[in-house]
C-alpha positions in Angstrom: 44.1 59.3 21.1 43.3 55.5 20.7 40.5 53.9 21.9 41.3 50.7 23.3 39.1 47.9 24.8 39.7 45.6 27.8 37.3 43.1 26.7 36.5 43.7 22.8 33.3 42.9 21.7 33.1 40.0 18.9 30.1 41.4 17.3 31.8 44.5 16.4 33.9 42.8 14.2 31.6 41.7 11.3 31.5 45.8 11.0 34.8 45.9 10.3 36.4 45.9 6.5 38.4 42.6 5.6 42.3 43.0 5.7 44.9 41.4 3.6 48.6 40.8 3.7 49.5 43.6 1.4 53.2 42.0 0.1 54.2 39.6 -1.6 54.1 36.1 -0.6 56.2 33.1 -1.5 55.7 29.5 -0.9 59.1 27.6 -0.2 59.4 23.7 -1.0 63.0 23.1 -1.5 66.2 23.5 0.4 67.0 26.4 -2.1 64.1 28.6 -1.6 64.8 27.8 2.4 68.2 29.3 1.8 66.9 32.7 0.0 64.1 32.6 2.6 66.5 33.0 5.4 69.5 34.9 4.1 66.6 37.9 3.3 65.2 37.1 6.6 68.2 37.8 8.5 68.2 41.4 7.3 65.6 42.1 9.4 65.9 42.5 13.3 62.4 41.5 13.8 59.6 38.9 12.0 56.4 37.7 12.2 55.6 33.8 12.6 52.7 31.7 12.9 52.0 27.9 11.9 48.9 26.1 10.4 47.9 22.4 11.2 46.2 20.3 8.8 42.9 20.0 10.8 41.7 16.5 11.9 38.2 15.8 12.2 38.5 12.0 13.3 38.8 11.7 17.2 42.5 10.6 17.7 44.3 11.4 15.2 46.5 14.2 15.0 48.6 15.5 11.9 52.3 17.4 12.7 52.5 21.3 11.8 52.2 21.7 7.6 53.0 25.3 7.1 55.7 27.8 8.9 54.9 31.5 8.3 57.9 34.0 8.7 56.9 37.8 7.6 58.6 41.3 7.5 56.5 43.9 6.5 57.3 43.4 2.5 57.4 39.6 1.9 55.8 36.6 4.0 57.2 32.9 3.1 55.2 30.0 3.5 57.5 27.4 4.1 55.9 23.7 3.5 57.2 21.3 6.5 55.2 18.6 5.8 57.7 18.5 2.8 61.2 20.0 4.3 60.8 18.9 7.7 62.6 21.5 10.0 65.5 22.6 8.3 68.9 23.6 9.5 68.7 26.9 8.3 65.3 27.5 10.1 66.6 25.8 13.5 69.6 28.2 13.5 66.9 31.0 12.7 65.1 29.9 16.0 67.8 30.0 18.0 69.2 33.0 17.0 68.9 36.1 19.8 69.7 38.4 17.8 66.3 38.0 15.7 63.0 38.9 17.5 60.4 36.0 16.4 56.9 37.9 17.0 53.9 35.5 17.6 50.8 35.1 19.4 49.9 32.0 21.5 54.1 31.2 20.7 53.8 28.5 23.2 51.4 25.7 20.8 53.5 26.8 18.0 57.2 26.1 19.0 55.4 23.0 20.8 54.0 22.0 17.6 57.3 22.6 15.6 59.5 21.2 18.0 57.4 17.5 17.3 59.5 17.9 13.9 62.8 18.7 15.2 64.1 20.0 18.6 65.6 22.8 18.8 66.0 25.9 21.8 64.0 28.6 21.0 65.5 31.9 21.6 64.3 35.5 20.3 60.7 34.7 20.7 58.5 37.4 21.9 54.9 36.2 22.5 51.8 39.2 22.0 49.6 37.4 24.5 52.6 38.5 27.3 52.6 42.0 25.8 48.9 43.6 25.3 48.0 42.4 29.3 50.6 45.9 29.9 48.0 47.5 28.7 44.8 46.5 29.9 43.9 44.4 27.2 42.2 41.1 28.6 41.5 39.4 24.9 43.8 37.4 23.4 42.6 36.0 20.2 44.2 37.5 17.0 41.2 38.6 15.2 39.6 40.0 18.1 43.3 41.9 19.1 43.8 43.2 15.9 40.2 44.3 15.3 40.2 46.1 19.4 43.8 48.0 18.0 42.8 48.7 14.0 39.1 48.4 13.4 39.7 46.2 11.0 38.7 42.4 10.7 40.9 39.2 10.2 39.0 36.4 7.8 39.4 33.2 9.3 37.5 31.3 6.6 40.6 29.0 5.3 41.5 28.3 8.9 40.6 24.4 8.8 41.5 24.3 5.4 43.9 21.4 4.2 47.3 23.3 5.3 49.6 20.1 3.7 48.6 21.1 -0.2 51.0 21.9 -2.4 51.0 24.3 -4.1 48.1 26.4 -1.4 45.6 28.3 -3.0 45.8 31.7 -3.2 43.0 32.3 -0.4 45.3 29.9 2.1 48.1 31.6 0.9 46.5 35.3 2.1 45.3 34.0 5.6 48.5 32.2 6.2 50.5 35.2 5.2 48.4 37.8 6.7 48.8 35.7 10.5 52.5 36.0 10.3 52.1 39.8 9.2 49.2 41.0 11.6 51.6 39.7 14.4 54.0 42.5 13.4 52.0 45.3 12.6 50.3 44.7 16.4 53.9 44.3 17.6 55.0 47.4 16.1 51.8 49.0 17.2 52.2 48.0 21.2 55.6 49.5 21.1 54.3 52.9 20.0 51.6 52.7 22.7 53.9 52.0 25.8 56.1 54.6 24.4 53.7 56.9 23.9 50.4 56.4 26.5 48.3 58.0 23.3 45.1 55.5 24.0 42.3 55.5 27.1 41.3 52.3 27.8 37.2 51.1 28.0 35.9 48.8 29.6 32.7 47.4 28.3 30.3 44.5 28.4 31.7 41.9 25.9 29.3 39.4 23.3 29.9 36.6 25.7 28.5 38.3 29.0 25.5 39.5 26.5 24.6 36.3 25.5 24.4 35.1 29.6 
């Protein structure tokens, strides 16, 4: 039986050990590797995604979305926009229903990646929609997957320069392991609906302690 909290605790986190996109990861920057990218892509009837933004830290400006993650379970590509654009091949990926497109907070992301291209996003299945089925009031990725797992997402690249080419290999494990986590905690809620195998806490979370 899985404990599960309605509001997790953020302190409990730092407790936690570190997780890490386990597969491998491939950076795409030309319209070849987009075309590989997808055709394995499409084998699979469900993907994580997940964007990153160069950060701005001047009041007013704004950069466009750098760096589309799309993960299975074995492979995560990082596909460079700020160099492709949005390319057919993804657009057609987007708009396919056949494809579930697993994300969190999907609403700033296809937002974000429509600025580069329009496109009518179909297949997209949002986590922040799904956990609220179970009692689950936080929404945040790290403190989600730490409340389902026990384990803790690093977010120490996370206002990192996301329009670099090639990324380091620490940007290239956060980025990938966004995309991924989505999945695995997609996978997860399924087998909990189905199942009912968790009891549900509620507790006193680090932002009521700290009133």
């Amino acid at each position: 039986m899985k404990t599960l909290y309605e509001k997790f605790d953020k302190a409990r986190i730092s407790n936690y050990p570190t997780i890490a996109f386990p597969g491998k990861i491939t950076e795409v920057s030309d319209a070849e590797a987009v075309h590989d990218a997808v055709t394995y892509l499409r084998q699979h009837k469900v993907i994580g995604i997940d964007t990153e933004t160069r950060p701005s830290f001047r009041k007013g400006k704004t950069h466009k979305v750098a760096l589309l993650q799309l993960a299975t379970m074995e492979q995560c590509f990082l596909i460079h926009l700020n160099l492709l654009g949005l390319p057919p091949a993804i657009i057609a990926l987007f708009e396919d229903t056949d494809i579930v497109k697993v994300g969190l907070s999907l609403n700033d992301d296809i937002h974000m990646l429509q600025q580069r291209q329009k496109f009518t996003p179909a297949g997209f299945v949002d986590l922040q929609t799904l956990f609220p089925e179970l009692g689950i009031a936080d929404m945040s990725l790290q403190k989600l997957y730490a409340n389902i797992f026990h384990q803790r997402i690093s977010k120490r690249q996370q206002l990192s320069n996301w329009e670099s080419v090639p990324l380091t290999e620490k940007q290239q494990s956060y980025a990938a392991t966004d995309a991924w986590s989505c999945l695995k905690l997609y996978d997860e809620y399924l087998l909990l609906k189905q199942n009912h195998d968790y009891v549900l806490i509620k507790e006193t979370t680090d932002e009521q302690n700290e009133e």
